[in-house]
C-alpha positions as CSV (number, residue, x, y, z in Angstrom):
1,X,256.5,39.1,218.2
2,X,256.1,37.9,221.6
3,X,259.2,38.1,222.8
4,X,259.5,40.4,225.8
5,X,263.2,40.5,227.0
6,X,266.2,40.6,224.2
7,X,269.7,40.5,225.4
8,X,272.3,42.5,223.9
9,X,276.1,41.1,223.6
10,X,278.9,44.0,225.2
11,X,282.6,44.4,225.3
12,X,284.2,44.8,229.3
13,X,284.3,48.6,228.0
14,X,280.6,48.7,226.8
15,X,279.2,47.3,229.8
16,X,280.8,50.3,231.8
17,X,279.3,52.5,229.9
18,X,275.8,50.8,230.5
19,X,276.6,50.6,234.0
20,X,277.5,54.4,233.5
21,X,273.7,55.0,232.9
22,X,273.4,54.3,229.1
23,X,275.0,52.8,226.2
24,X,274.8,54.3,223.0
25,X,275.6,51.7,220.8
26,X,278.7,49.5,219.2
27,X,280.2,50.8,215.9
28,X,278.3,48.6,214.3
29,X,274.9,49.5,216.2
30,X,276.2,53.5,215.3
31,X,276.7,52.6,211.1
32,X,273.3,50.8,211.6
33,X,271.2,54.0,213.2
34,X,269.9,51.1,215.5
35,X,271.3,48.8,218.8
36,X,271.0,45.3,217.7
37,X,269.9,42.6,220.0
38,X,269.1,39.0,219.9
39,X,266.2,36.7,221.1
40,X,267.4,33.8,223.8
41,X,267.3,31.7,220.9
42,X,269.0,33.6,218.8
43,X,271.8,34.8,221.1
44,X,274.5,31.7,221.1
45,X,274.1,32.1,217.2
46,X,275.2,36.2,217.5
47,X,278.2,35.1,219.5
48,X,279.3,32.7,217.6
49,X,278.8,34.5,214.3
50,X,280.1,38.1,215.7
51,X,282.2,37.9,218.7
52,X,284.2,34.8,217.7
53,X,287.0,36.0,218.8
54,X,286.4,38.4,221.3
55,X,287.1,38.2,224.9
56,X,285.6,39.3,228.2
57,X,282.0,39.6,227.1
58,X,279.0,40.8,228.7
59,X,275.6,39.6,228.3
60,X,272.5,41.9,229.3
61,X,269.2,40.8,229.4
62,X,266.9,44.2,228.3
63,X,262.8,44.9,228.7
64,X,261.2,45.0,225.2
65,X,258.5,46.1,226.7
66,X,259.8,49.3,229.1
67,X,261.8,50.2,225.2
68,X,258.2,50.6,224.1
69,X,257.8,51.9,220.4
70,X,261.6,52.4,219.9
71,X,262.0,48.7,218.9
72,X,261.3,47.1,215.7
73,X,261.1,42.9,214.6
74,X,263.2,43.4,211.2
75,X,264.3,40.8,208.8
76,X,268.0,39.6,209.5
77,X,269.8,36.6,209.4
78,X,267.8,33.9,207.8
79,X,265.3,35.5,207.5
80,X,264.6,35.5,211.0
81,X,263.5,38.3,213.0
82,X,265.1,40.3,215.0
83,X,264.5,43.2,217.6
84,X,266.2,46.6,216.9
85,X,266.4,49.6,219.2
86,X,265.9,52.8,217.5
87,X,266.0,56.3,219.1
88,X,268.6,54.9,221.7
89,X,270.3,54.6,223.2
90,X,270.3,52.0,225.7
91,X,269.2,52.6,229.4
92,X,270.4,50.8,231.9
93,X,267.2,51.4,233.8
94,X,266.3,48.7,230.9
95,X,268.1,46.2,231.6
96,X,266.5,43.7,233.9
97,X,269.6,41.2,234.4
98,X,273.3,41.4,233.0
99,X,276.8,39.4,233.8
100,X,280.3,38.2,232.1
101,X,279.6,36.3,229.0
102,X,279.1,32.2,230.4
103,X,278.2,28.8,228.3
104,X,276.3,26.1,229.3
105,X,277.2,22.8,228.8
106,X,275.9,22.0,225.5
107,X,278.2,25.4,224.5
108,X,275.0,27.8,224.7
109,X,275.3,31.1,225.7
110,X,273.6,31.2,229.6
111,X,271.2,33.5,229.9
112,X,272.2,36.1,232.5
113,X,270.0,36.1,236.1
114,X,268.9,39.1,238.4
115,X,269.6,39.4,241.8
């Protein structure tokens, strides 16, 4: 894959704990043994299908690259792939961009912006 940046979908209380210095991981990211996270074009699709009714969301925008060999394309959702984080957790060091949870107008996710 390509793909150098991923973007990972928190709760208000996850993001403090990124902000803190690192995250280790959602429950679901803790059953897993890996922090899941989503493509741009795959991240309207993970809210929709996972935080449907969830408030006050976070969106941050990670580096695949400064993960290095901890992540891992793997087979998911319709067969499409997807970038896992193994060995977490997540640093915040990592994280290029992140902000409250915003849609666009066509009711895509917006991807969030440094600085």
């Amino acid at each position: 894959m390509s793909d150098t940046i991923a973007y990972k979908v928190l709760t208000a209380a996850q993001m403090a704990e990124l902000e803190g210095g690192s995250f280790a991981g959602a429950p679901i990211d803790l059953a897993d043994g890996y922090i899941h996270l989503s493509t741009a074009a795959q991240l309207t699709e993970t809210v929709d299908k996972h935080f449907a009714e969830a408030v006050d969301l976070h969106v941050a925008a990670v580096d695949l690259e400064a993960l290095g060999d901890g992540v891992k394309w793997e087979e998911s959702r319709g067969g499409q792939l997807f970038p896992h984080l193994y060995g977490g957790p997540l640093l915040l060091e990592t994280v290029i961009a992140y902000g409250p949870l915003s849609r666009n107008d066509d009711g895509s996710v917006a991807l969030p912006v440094a600085g």
